[in-house]
C-alpha positions as CSV (number, residue, x, y, z in Angstrom):
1,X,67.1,26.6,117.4
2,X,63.9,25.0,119.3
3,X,64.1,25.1,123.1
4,X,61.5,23.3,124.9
5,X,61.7,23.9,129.0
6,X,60.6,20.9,130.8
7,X,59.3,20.6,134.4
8,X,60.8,23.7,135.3
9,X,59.3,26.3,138.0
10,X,56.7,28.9,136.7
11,X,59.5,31.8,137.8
12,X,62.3,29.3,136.9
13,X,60.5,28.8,133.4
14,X,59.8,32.6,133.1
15,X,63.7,33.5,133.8
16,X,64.6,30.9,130.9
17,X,62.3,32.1,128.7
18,X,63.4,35.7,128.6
19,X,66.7,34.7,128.5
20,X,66.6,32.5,125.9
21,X,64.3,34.8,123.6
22,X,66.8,37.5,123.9
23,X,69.6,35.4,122.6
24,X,67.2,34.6,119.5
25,X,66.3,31.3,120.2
26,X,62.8,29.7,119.6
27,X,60.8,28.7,123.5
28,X,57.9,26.5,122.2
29,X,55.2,24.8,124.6
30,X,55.3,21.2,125.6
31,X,52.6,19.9,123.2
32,X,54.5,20.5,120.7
33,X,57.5,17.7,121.8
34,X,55.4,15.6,119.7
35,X,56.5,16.7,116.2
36,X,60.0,14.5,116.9
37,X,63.0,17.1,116.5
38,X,65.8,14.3,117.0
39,X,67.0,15.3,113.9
40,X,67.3,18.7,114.3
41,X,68.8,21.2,116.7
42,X,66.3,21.0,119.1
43,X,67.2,20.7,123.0
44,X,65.2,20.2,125.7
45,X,65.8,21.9,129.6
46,X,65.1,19.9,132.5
47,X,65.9,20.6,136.1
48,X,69.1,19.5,137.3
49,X,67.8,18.9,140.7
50,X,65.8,16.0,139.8
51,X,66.5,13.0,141.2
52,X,69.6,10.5,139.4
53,X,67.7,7.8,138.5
54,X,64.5,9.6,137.8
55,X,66.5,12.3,135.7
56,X,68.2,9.3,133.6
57,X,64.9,7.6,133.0
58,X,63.4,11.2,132.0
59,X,66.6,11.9,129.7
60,X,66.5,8.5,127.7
61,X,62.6,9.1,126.6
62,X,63.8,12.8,126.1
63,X,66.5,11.6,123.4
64,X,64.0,9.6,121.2
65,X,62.2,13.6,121.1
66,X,65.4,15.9,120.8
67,X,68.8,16.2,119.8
68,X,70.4,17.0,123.1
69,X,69.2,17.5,126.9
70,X,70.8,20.4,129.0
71,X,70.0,20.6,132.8
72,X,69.8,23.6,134.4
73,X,70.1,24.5,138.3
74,X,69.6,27.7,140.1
75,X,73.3,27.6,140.7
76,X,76.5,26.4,140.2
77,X,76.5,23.1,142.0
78,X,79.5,20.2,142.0
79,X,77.5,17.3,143.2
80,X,74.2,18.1,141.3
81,X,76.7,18.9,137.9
82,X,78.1,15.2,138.3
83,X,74.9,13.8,139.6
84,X,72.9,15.3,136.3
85,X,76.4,14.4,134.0
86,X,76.3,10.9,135.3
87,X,72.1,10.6,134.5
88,X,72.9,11.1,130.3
89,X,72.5,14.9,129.8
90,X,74.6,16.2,127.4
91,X,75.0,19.3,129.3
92,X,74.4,21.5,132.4
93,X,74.2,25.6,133.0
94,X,73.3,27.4,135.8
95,X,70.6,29.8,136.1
96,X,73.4,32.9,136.5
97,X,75.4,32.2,133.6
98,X,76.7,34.5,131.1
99,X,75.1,35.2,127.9
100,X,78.4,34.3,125.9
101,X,79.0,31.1,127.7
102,X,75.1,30.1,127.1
103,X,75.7,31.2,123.3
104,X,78.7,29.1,122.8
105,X,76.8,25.6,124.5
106,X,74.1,26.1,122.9
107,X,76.2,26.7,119.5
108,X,78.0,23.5,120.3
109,X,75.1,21.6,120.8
110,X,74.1,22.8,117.6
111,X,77.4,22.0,115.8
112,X,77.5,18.4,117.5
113,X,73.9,17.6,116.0
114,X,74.8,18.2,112.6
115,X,78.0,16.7,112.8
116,X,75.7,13.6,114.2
117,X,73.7,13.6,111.4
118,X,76.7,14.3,108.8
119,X,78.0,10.9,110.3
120,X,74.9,8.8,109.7
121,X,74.9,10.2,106.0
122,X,78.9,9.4,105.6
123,X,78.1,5.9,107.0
124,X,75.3,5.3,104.9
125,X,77.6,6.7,101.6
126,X,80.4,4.3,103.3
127,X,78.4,1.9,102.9
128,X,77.4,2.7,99.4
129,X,80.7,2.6,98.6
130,X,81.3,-1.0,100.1
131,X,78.3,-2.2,98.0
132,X,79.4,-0.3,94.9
133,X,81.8,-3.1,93.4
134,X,79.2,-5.9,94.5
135,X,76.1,-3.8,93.0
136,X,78.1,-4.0,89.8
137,X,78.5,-7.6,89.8
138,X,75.1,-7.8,90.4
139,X,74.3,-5.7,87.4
140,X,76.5,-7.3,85.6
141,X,75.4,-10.7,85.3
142,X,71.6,-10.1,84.3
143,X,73.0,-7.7,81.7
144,X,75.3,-10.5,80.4
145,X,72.5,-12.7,79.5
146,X,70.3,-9.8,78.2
147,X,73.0,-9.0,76.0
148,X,73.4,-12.8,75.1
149,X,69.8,-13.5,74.4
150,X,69.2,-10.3,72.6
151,X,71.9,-11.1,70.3
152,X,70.3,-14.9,69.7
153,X,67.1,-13.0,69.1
154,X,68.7,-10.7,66.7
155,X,69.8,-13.9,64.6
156,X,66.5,-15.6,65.0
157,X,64.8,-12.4,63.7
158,X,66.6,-12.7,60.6
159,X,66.5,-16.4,59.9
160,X,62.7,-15.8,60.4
161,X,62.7,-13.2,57.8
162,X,64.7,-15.4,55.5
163,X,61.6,-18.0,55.6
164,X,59.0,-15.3,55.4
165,X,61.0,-14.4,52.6
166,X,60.6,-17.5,50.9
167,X,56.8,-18.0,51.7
168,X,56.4,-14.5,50.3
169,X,58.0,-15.7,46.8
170,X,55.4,-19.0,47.0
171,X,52.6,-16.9,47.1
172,X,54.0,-14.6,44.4
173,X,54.6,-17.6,42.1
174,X,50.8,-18.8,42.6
175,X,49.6,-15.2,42.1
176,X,51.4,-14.7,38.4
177,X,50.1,-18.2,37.8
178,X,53.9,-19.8,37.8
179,X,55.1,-22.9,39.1
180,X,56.2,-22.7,42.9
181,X,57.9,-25.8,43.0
182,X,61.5,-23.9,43.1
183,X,60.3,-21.6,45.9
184,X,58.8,-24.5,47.6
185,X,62.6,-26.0,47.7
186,X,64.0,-22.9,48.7
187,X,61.4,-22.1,51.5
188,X,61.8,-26.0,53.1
189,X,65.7,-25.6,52.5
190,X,65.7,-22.5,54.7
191,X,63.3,-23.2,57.2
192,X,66.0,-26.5,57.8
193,X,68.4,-23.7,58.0
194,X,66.7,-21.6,60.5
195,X,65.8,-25.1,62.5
196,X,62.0,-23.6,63.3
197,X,61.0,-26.0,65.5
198,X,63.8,-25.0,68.0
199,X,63.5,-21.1,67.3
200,X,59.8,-21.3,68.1
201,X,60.8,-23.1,71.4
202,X,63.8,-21.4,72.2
203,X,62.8,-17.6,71.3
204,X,59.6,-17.0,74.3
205,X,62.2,-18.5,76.6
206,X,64.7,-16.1,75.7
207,X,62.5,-13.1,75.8
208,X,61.5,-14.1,79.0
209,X,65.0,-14.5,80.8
210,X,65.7,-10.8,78.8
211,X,62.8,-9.1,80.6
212,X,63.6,-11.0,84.1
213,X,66.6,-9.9,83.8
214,X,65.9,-6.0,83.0
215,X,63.5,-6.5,85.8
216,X,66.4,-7.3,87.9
217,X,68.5,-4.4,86.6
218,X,65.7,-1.9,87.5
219,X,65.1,-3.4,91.2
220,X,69.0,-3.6,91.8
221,X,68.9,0.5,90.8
222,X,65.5,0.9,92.5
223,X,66.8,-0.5,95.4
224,X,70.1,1.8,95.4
225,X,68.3,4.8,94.5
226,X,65.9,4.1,97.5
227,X,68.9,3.6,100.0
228,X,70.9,6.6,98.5
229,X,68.4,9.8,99.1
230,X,68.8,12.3,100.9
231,X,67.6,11.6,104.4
232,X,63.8,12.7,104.7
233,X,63.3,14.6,108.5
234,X,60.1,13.7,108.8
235,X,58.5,9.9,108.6
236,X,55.8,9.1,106.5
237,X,54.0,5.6,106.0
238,X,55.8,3.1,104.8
239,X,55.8,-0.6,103.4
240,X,57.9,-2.1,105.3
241,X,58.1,-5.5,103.7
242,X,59.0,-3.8,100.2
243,X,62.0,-1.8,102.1
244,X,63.2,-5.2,103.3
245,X,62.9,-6.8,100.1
246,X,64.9,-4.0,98.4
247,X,67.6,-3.8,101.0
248,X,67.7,-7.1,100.5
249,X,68.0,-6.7,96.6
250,X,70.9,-4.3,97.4
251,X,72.8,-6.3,99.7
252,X,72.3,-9.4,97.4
253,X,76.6,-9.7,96.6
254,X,77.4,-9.4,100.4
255,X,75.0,-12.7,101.5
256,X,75.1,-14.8,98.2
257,X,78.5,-16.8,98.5
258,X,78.0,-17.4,102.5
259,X,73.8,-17.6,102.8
260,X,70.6,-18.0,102.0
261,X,68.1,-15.6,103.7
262,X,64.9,-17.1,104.1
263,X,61.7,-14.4,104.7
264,X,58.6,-14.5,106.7
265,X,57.0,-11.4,106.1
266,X,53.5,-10.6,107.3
267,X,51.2,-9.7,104.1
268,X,49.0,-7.5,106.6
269,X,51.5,-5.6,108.0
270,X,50.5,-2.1,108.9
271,X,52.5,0.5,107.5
272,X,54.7,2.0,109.9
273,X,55.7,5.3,109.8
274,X,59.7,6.0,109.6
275,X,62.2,7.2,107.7
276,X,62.8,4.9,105.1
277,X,66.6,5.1,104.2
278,X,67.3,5.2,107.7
279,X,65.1,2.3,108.8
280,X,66.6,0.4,105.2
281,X,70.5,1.2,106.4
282,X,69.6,0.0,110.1
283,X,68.4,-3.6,108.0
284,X,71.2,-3.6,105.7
285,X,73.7,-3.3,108.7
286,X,71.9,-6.6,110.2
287,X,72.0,-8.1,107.4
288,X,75.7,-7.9,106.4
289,X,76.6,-8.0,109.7
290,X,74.7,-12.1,109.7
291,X,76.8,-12.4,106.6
292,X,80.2,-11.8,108.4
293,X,79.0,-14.1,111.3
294,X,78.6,-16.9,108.6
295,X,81.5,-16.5,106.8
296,X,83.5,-16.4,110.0
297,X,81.8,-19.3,111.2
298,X,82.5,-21.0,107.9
299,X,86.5,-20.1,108.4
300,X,87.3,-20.0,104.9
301,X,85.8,-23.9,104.8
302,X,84.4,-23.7,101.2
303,X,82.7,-27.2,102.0
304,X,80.3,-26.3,104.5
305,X,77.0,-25.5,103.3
306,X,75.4,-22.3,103.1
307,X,74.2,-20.3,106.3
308,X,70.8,-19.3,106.3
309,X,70.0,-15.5,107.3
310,X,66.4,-15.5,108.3
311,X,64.0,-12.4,108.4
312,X,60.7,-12.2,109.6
313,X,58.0,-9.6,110.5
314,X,54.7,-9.4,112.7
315,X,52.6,-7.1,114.3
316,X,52.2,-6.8,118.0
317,X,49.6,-4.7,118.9
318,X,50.9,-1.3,117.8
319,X,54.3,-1.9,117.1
320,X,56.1,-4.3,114.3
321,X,58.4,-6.5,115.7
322,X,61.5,-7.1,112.5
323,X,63.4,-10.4,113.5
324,X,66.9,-10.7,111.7
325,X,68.8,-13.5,112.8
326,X,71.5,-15.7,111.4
327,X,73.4,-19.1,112.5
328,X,76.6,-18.1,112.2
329,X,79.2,-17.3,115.0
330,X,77.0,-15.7,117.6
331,X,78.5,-13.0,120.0
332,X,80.0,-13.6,123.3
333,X,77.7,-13.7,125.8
334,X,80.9,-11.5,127.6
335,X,80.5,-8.4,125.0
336,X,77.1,-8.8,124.3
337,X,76.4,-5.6,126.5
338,X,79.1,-3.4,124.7
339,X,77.5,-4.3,120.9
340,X,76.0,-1.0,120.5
341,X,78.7,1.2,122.1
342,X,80.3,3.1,118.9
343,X,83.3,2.0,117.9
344,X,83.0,-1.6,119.8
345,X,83.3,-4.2,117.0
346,X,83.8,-8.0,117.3
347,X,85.2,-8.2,114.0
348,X,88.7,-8.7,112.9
349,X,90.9,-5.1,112.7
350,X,90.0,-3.7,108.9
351,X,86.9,-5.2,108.8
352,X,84.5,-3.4,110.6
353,X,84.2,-0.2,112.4
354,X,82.4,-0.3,115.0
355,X,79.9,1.9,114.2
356,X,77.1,0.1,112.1
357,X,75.3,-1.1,115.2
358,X,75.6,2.1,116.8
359,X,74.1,4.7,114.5
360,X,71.9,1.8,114.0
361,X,70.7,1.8,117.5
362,X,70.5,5.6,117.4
363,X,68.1,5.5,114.3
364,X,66.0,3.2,116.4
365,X,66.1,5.1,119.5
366,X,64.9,8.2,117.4
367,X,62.0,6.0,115.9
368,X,61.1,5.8,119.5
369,X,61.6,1.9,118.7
370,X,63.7,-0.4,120.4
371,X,66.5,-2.7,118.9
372,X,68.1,-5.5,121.2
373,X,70.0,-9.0,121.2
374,X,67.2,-11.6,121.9
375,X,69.4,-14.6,121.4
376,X,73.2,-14.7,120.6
377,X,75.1,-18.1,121.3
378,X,76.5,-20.6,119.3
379,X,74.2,-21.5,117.2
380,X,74.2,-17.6,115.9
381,X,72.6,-14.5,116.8
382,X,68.9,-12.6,116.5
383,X,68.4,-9.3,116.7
384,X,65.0,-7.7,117.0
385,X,63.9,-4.1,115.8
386,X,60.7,-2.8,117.3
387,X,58.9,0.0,116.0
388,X,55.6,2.1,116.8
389,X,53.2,2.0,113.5
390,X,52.4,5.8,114.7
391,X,55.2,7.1,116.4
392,X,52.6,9.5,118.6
393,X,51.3,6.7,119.8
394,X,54.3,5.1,121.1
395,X,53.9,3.8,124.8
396,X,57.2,5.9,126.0
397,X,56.7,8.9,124.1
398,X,52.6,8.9,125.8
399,X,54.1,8.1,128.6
400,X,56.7,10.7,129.5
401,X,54.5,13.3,127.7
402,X,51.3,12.7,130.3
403,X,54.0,12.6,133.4
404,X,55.2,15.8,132.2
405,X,52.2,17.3,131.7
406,X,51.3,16.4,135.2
407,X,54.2,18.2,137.0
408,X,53.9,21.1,134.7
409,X,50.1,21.0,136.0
C-alpha cells in the first residue's frame, strides 16, 4: 500500500515513517501525489490538529489524489477525533497506537477501496445488463433489413444472370453464323421478366441501406465493447466527442421512444485525458437519467411530442465544460442538494437506485473535475461535467500541491 505523509512535523514524519516501513508499507515523497492513486489503495496522513474547516478543504482536494485520508494526532484526543471525523477523513490514529490496530485500519481501508471500485464495475455491468435487451433491439432492426435486402439482391443476382444468359446465346448465334432472332425473343422476354429498369434503380439503393446498416451493427458493438472494458487505472488522451457519440450509440433504445438528443460538439476540442469507460458510464447515466425525466414528464401521454435531450461541449481555458440537459420534469429545487448522496433517488421505488449520480460524481471528483446542477426547474434540468484536459494541471490539484509544499518547506 502507498502512504504519503502530509504536512506532518519533521520528528512527527520521522516516527510515521519508521512505523509504517516496519509494517511493510510503501512511504513515498510528496511529488509523487501527482501520479493520481484514487483508484488504488493509496492513503494519505494529515495532521489531525489542523484546523476543521481548513482540514475539510485540505481532505476534499486530497480525495480527487487518494483513496482514503487518515489523520493522525500525537494522542488520543475526543474533541480533535470528532473535529477531524466531522472534516471528511475516513479515519483517525494516534501517534501511540498498536501495531495490530494500525494493521487492521489500514487493511480495512484497503478492503473498502476495492470494494469501491468493485461497485463502480457492478454498476457499470448493471447497467450493461439494463441496456442488454434494448442493444438487441437495436441490432436487431439494421439486421432485419440487411437480411431483407440481401435476400432482394440474391434474386436480382440471378434474374441478372438469366439476361446475361440470354445475351450470351445472341452473340453465340452471330458467332456460328446462325440467326439470333429466337435468342433475341428470349433475351427481351427475360429482361421483361427481370424488370431491369427497376433492378438497376433499386439494387445501389439496396446495397447502400445493407452497408449503413452493417455500419450500424459494428458501431452499436463498438460502442458496447468500448463501454464494457475493463477499467483502465491510468487516463490517457481521449476524444471526447467520439465517446459521446458512442455512448450515445449505446444508449440509443433508452432515449428513442421519449427524445431526440440534439449535439453541439466542438470539432476543436482538445483531448482530455480520462478514463474512458468511466467518463462514458458517468454520460450514459445523464443521459438515461434525461430520458426518465421526459418520460415522467410525458406521464404515459403518448400524444405529446418528443423531449429533446441536448449535449454540448466547449473548451474553457484548460478545462472542457460537457453540458447534458433535458426538458423534462426537472428536480425539486427542495432535493436538489441531496442528488448526489448515494442511494438518494427521485425516481419511483424499482426504478432507480440511487446510485448512478453518485459513483458518477465520484468518477468526476477522481478526474479532479467537477459535476454540478446548473439549472433544474420546470422546464427540465442541466447538468454540467468539468474536466481538466491535463489532470496535472488542474487548478485544485496545483493548488493544494504548492500549499503543501509550502508548509512542508
Amino acid at each position: 500500500m502507498r502512504i504519503y505523509l502530509l504536512e506532518l512535523a519533521p520528528v512527527t514524519a520521522d516516527h510515521w515513517t519508521k512505523k509504517l516501513n516496519e509494517l511493510g508499507h510503501e512511504v513515498l515523497d510528496l511529488k509523487d501525489i501527482g501520479k493520481n492513486d484514487s483508484d488504488a489503495c493509496a492513503i494519505a496522513i494529515v495532521d489531525a490538529a489542523t484546523d476543521r474547516a481548513e482540514l475539510h478543504h485540505k481532505v476534499e482536494e486530497l480525495r480527487q489524489l487518494v483513496g482514503c485520508v487518515f489523520a493522525v494526532d500525537s494522542s488520543s484526543n475526543i474533541p480533535r477525533t470528532q473535529s477531524a471525523f466531522l472534516a471528511g477523513v475516513d479515519d483517525y490514529v494516534a501517534q501511540d497506537v498498536d501495531d495490530i490496530i494500525l494493521q487492521r485500519k489500514l487493511d480495512n481501508a484497503q478492503r473498502y477501496l476495492r470494494v469501491r471500485n468493485q461497485l463502480i464495475q457492478s454498476q457499470r455491468l448493471e447497467s450493461i445488463g439494463e441496456l442488454a435487451a434494448g442493444i438487441a433491439h437495436e441490432i436487431n432492426t439494421p439486421i432485419q433489413y440487411v437480411g431483407d435486402n440481401t435476400r432482394f439482391i440474391r434474386d436480382a443476382c440471378e434474374d441478372f444472370t438469366s439476361v446475361l444468359s440470354a445475351c450470351r446465346e445472341i452473340v453465340e448465334s452471330l458467332e456460328s453464323g446462325q440467326n439470333p432472332s429466337a435468342a433475341v425473343v428470349r433475351l427481351r422476354d427475360r429482361m421483361s421478366a427481370a424488370d431491369i429498369p427497376y433492378l438497376r434503380e433499386e439494387v445501389p439503393v439496396a446495397l447502400g441501406q445493407t452497408l449503413d446498416g452493417i455500419d450500424r451493427v459494428v458501431a452499436i458493438v463498438r460502442a458496447m465493447k468500448s463501454y464494457a472494458n475493463p477499467i483502465a487505472n491510468q487516463p490517457t488522451p481521449t476524444n471526447l466527442a467520439k465517446l459521446i457519440e458512442s455512448t450515445i450509440t449505446l444508449s440509443r433504445n433508452e432515449w428513442k421512444y421519449v427524445s431526440v438528443i440534439k449535439t453541439d460538439l466542438d470539432e476543436d476540442l482538445q483531448e482530455a485525458e480520462c478514463i474512458p469507460g468511466q467518463i462514458s458510464q458517468v454520460i450514459l447515466n445523464l443521459i438515461v437519467n434525461a430520458a426518465h425525466a421526459i418520460e415522467s414528464k410525458r406521464d404515459g401521454n403518448d400524444g405529446l411530442e418528443k423531449g429533446t435531450i441536448s449535449i454540448t461541449t466547449t473548451q474553457e481555458d484548460d478545462d472542457v465544460v460537457i453540458a447534458i440537459g433535458d426538458n423534462g420534469c426537472g428536480i425539486k429545487p427542495e432535493v436538489a442538494d441531496r442528488i448526489f448522496d448515494p442511494f438518494f433517488t427521485t425516481k419511483q421505488a424499482g426504478k432507480g437506485t440511487g446510485q448512478g449520480l453518485a459513483i458518477a460524481k465520484q468518477i468526476i471528483d477522481q478526474h479532479q473535475g467537477d459535476i454540478s446542477i446548473c439549472r433544474s426547474d420546470g422546464s427540465g434540468t442541466v447538468f454540467e461535467i468539468r474536466l481538466p484536459i491535463r489532470q496535472e494541471k488542474s487548478k485544485q490539484t496545483t493548488a493544494s500541491t504548492n500549499r503543501t509544499l509550502e508548509v512542508v518547506k
